[in-house]
C-alpha positions in Angstrom: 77.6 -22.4 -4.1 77.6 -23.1 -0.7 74.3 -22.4 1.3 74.3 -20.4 4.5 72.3 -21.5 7.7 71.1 -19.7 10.8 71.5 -21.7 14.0 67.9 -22.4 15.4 69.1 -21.2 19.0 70.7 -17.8 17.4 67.0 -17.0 16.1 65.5 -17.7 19.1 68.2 -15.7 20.9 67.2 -12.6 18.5 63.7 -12.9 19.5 64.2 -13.1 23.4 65.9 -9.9 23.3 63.0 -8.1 21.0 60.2 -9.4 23.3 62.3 -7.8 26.4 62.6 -4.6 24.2 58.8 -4.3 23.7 58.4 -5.1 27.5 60.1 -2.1 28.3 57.5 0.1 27.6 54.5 0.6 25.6 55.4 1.5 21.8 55.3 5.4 21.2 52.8 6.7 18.8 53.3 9.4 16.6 52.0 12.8 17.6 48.3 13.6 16.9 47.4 16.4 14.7 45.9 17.7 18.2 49.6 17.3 20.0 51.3 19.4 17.1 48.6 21.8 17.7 49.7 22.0 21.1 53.4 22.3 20.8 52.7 25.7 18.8 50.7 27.1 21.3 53.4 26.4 23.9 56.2 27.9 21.3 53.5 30.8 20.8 53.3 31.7 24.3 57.3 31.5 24.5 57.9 33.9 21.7 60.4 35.6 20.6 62.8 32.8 22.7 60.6 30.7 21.1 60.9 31.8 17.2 62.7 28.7 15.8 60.6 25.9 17.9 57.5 27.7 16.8 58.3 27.6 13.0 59.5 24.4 13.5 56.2 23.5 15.2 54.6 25.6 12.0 55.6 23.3 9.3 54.8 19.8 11.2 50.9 21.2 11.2 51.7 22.2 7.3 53.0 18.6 6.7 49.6 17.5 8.0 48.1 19.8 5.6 50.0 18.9 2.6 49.4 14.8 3.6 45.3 15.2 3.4 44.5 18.9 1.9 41.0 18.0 1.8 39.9 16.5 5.1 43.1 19.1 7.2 40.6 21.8 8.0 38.0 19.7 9.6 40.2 17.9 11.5 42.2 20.9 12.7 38.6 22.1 13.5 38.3 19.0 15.7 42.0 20.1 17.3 41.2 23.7 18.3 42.4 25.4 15.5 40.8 26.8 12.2 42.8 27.6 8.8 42.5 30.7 7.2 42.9 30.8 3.0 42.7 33.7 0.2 38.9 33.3 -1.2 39.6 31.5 -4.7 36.7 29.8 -6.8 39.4 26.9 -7.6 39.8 24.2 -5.0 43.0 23.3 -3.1 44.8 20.5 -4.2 48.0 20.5 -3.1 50.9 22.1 -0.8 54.5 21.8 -0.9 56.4 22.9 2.2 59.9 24.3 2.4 62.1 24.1 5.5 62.0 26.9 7.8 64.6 29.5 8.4 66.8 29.2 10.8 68.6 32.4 12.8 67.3 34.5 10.7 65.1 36.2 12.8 61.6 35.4 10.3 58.6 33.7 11.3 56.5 31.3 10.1 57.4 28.2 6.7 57.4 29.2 2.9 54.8 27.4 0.8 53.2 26.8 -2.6 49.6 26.6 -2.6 48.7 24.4 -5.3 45.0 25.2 -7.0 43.0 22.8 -9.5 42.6 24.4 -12.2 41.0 21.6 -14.7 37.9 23.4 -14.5 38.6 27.1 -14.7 39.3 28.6 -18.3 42.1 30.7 -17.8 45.0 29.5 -15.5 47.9 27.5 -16.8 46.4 23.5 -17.1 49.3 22.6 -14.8 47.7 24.2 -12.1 48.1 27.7 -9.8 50.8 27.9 -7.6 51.2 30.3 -5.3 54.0 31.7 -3.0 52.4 32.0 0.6 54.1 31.9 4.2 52.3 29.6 6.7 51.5 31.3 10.1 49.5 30.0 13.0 48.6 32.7 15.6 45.2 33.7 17.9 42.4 35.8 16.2 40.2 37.3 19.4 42.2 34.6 21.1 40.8 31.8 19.2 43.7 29.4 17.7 44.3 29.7 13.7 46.4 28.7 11.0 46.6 31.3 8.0 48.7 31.2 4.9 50.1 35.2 4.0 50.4 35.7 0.0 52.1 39.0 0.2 55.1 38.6 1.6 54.9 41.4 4.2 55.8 41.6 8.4 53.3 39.6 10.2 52.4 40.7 14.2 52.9 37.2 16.4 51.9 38.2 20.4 52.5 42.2 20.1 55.6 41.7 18.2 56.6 42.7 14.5 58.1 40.0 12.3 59.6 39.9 9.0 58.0 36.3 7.4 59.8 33.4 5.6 58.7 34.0 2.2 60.2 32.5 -1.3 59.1 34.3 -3.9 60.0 32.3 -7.2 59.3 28.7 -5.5 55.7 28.9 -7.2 57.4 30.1 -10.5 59.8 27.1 -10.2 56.8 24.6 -9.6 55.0 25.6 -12.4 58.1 25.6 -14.7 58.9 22.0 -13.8 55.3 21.2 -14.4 55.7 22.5 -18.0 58.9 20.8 -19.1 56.8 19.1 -21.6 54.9 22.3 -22.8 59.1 24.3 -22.3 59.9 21.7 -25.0 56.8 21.5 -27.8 58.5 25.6 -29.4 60.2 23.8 -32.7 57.5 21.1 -33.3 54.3 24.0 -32.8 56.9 25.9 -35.2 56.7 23.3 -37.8 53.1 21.9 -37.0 51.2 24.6 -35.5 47.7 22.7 -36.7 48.8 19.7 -34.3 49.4 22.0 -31.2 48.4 20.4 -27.8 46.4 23.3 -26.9 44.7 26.6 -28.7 45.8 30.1 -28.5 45.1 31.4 -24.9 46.2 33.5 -22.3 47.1 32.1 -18.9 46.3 33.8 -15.7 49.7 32.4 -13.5 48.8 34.4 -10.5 45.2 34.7 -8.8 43.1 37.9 -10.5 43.6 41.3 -8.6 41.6 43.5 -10.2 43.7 46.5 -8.9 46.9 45.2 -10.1 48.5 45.8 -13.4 48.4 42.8 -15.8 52.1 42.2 -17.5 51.2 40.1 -19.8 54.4 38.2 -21.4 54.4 37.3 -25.4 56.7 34.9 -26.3 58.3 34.2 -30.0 59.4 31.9 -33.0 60.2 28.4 -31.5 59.0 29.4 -28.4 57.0 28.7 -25.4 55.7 31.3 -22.2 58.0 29.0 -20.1 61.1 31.2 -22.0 59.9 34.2 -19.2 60.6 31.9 -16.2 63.9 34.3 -15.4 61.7 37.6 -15.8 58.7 36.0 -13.7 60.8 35.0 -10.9 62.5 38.2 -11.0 59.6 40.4 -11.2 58.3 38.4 -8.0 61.6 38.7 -6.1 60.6 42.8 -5.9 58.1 43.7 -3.3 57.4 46.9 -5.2 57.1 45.2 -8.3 55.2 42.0 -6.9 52.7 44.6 -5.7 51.7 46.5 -8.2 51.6 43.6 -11.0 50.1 40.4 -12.0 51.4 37.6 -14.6 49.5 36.8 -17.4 51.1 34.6 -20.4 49.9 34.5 -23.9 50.4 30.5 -25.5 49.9 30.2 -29.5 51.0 27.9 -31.7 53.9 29.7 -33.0 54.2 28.5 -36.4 51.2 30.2 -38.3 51.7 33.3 -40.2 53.1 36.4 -37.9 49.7 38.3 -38.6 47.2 35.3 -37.8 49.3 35.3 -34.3 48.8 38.7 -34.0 45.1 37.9 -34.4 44.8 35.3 -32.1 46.5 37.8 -29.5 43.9 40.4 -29.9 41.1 38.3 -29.6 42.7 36.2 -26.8 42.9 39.3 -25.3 40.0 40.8 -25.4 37.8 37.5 -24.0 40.6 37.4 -21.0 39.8 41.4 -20.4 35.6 40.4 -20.4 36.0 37.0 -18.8 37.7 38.9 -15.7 35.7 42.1 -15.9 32.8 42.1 -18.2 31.6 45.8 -17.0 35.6 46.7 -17.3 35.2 48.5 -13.5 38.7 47.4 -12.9 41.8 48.6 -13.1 43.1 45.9 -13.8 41.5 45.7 -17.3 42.4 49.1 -18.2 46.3 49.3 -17.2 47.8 46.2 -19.4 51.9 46.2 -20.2 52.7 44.0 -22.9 56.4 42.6 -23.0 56.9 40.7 -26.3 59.9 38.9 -27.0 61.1 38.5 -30.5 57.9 37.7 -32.9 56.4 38.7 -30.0 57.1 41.6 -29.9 55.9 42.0 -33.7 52.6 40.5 -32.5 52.1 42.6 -29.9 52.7 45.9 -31.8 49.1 45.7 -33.3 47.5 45.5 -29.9 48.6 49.1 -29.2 48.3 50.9 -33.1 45.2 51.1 -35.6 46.0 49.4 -39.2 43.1 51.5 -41.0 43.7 50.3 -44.6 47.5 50.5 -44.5 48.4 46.8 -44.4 45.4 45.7 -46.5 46.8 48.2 -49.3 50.1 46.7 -48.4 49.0 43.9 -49.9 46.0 44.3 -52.4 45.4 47.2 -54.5 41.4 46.7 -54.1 39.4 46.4 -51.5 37.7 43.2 -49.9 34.6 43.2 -51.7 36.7 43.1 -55.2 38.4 40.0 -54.8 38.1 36.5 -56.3 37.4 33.7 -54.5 36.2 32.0 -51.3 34.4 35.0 -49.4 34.8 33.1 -45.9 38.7 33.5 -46.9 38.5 36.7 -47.2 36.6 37.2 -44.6 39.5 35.6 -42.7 42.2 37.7 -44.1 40.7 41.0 -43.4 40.7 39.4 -39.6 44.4 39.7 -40.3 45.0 42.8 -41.9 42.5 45.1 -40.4 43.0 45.9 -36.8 42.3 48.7 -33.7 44.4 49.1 -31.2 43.4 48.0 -27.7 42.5 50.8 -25.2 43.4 48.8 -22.2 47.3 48.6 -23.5 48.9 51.3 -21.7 52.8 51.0 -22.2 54.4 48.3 -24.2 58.3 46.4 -24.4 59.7 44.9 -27.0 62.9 42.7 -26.5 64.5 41.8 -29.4 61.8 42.4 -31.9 62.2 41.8 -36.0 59.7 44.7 -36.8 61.4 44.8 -40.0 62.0 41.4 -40.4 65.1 39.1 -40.5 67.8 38.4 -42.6 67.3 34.2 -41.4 63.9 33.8 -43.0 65.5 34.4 -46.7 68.3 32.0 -45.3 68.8 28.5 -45.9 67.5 27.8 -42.4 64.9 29.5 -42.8 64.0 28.0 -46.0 64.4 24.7 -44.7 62.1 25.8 -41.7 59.6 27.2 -43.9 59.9 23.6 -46.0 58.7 21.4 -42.7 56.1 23.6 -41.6 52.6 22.5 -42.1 49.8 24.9 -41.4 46.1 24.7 -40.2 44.2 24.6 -43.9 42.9 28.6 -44.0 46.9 29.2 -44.2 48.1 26.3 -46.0 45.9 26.4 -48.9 43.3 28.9 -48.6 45.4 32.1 -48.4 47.5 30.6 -51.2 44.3 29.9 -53.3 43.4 33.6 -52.7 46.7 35.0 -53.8 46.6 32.8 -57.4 42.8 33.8 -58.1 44.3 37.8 -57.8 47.2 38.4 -59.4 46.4 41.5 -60.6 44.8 42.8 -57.3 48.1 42.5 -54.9 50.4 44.9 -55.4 54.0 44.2 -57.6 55.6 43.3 -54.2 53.3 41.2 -52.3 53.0 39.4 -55.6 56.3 38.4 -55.5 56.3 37.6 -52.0 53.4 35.9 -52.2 54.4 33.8 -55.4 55.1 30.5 -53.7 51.5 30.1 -53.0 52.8 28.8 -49.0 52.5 30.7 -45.4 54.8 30.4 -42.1 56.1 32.7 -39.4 59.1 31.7 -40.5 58.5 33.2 -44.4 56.4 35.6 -42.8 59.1 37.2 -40.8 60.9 38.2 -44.4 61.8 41.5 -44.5 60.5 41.4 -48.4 56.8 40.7 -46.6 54.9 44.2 -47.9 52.6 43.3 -44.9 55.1 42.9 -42.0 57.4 46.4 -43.4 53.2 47.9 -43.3 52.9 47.7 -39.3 56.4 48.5 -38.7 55.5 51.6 -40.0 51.8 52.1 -38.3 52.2 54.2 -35.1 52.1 53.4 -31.8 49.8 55.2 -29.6 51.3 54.1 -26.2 54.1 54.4 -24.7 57.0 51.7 -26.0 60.5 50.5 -25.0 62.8 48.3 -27.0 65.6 46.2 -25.5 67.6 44.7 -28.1 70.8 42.3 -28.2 74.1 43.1 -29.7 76.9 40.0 -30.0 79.9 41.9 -30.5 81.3 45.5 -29.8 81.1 48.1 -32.6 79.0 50.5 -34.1 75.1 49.9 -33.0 73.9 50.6 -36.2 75.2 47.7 -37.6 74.9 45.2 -34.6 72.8 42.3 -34.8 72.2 39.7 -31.4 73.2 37.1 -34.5 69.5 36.5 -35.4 67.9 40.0 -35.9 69.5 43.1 -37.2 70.0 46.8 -34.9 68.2 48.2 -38.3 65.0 46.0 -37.9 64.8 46.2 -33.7 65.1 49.7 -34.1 62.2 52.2 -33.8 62.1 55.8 -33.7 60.2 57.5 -30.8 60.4 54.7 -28.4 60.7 56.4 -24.5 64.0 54.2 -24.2 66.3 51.8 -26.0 68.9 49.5 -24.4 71.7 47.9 -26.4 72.3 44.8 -24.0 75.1 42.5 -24.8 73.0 39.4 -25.6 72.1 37.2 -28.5 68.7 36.5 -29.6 67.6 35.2 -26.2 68.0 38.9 -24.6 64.7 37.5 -22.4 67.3 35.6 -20.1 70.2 38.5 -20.3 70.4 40.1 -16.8 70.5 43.8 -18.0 67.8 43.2 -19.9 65.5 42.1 -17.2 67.1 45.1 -15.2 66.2 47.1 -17.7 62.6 45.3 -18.1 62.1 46.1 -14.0 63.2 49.4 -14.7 60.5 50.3 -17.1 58.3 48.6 -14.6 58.7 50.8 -11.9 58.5 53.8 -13.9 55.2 52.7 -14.9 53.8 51.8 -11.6 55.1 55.2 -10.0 52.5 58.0 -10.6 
């Protein structure tokens, strides 16, 4: 291969003409945080002629920001200015800016406010995003930069502006955050004991104690990150983005339908006295529960009383009576014996089995039931409990209960004595159901290809949509309609 040379005289020839470049001029530096501060003032005073200089102006203060989040406000402190933030007891750790609009007539850049929330015990581990619009105006004539989380018209120099405001950027953070958790639903299906993380539920917005929590159940093979259509949507409506909060319930999915439905009560009820131990706020009194397949089968025994129904469902004696470990039966009266939770005030199900489904008795959902591997309590203890009382279980949970093994997936059988016992247990809220329908023809004998109209179905529910949808009616676009309408009628007096 032949090698390639530079003449010496061409490189000196190159360097001649930098050196008469540089002696042109002295080299530009980039602006100061103290310049940028300037050039808004300037587009301030100009306003409205102004309007896209100054939101332009706007972000390159926020891309200071976002650069060093910790040191920015002292150093716009140092420039003239101050920054104004929502109170929150979680730091600030991060902001992603969005372009500005242009002709549009709206003031000010769309952000996320990113929060750390490694040390708070109830907001999403990925962090808490928020929506916010970034406005710099004068406050008794003193300079400031402020960041608006509601979305509303902001005054700028006497005059009334509609803000730059995304409402489903935050949602769309978080949800690329989560890919990993979007994609653990089949493997905390099959090995709920391994499960990254223990039942919870997640704050995704900052506490309002005079907004309505909507707190989102997910199902079977699921994750919370299944609701990113509904969240998004629900934040897209001022109305609705006023009057409600986000809260998401995580379990590993795979454990017996009424240990879940256990682990939502109590996760529950130490969210509701972790925000509000005196329960002063509305907030903790005004809950709407939308539960999405087993979900929605969980979240039916946050809103009825089981008295001895679905113990008797199963054994024909009480606790005291039976054989065997007493801390296991301890543990299955936590699962059989319930109260409804006063501070549920209206709840939707989408989709829900209530009676069961036909797949659990299938060979997929044998096969399911096969791979899964439960915590010990479920895999061995319950089983131990139903050999050492044959005679105390009634003829049908006997039967049920022969192979000795637990899942959701077995659990959701509609032979389970149990699960056909709290379909039946009244509901003392108001309830919706939205359920999925594959093909035209009679809704009686629809199914979304996964649950049956005869086990969605309740009687006495304020409203029922029929939605043409499979089993993933969470992501159908009537049936969020449908979820938003239910929502407003709640929120209106």
């Amino acid at each position: 291969m032949r090698r390639t040379t530079i003449p010496g005289a061409a490189i000196c020839a190159v360097l001649v003409v930098c050196l008469v470049g540089c002696a042109g001029g002295p080299l530009r530096r980039p602006p100061s945080l103290a310049d940028r501060v300037g050039a808004v003032e300037v587009a301030y005073d100009g306003l409205p002629a102004t309007l896209e200089e100054y939101n332009r102006a706007v972000r390159e203060i926020c891309l200071e920001f976002a650069a060093r989040p910790i040191e920015f406000p002292s150093r716009l402190l140092d420039a003239g200015a101050s920054v104004e933030l929502a109170a929150m007891d979680i730091p600030l750790s991060e902001i992603e800016v969005h372009d500005p609009p242009s002709g549009l007539g709206e003031a000010g850049v769309p952000v996320v406010l990113g929060y750390d929330t490694e040390q708070t015990p109830f907001h999403p581990p990925e962090g808490l995003f928020v929506d916010a619009t970034a406005i710099y105006d004068r406050s008794d004539g003193r300079p400031r930069l402020r960041f608006l989380s509601d979305g509303g018209p902001v005054q700028l120099a006497g005059r009334e502006y509609p803000v730059a405001f995304r409402p489903t950027a935050a949602g769309d953070h978080l949800k690329a955050r989560a890919a990993r958790l979007a994609k653990s639903g089949f493997k905390s299906m099959i090995r709920p004991a391994s499960a990254e993380r223990s039942p919870r539920i997640y704050l995704l917005d900052p506490y309002d104690p005079d907004k309505t929590p909507l707190l989102m159940v997910h199902g079977l093979q699921s994750t919370p990150v299944t609701f990113a259509a509904l969240v998004n949507a629900v934040r897209s409506d001022p109305e609705l983005r006023a009057r409600y909060q986000v809260w998401q319930f995580y379990y590993a999915n795979g454990t017996p339908v009424l240990v879940n439905a256990a682990s939502l009560r109590e996760s529950l009820a130490a969210t509701l006295a972790q925000v509000d131990p005196a329960r002063r706020h509305r907030a903790t009194r005004d809950v709407v529960v939308v539960g999405h397949s087993m979900g929605g089968v969980i979240s039916h025994t946050l809103v009825s009383d089981s008295g001895d129904r679905v113990w008797q469902s199963v054994f024909r004696v009480p606790p005291e009576e039976l054989e065997g470990d007493r801390e296991t039966i301890r543990g299955l009266e936590r699962v059989l014996r319930f109260e409804r939770n006063p501070a549920v005030s209206r709840v939707i199900f989408l989709a829900a089995p209530h009676r069961g489904s036909p797949i659990a008795d299938s060979i997929v959902g044998s096969l399911g039931h096969a791979l899964a591997r439960m915590p010990a309590m479920e895999e061995s203890g319950f089983a131990e409990l139903a050999k050492a009382n044959p005679d105390r279980m009634t003829p049908g949970a006997a039967e049920f209960y022969a192979g000795g093994r637990f899942s959701a997936v077995r659990t959701l059988s509609a032979k389970s004595t149990a699960l056909i016992a709290l379909s039946k247990l009244p509901i003392a809220t108001p309830y919706h159901s939205v359920i999925g329908q594959t093909r035209e023809g009679p809704v009686e004998s629809g199914s979304d290809g996964v649950v049956p109209y005869r086990s969605s179905h309740l009687d006495g529910a304020d409203s029922e949509r029929i939605v043409r949808s499979g089993h993933g009616v969470i992501g159908n676009p009537e049936a969020i309609a449908e979820v938003m309408r239910i929502l407003r009628l709640h929120a209106r007096p």
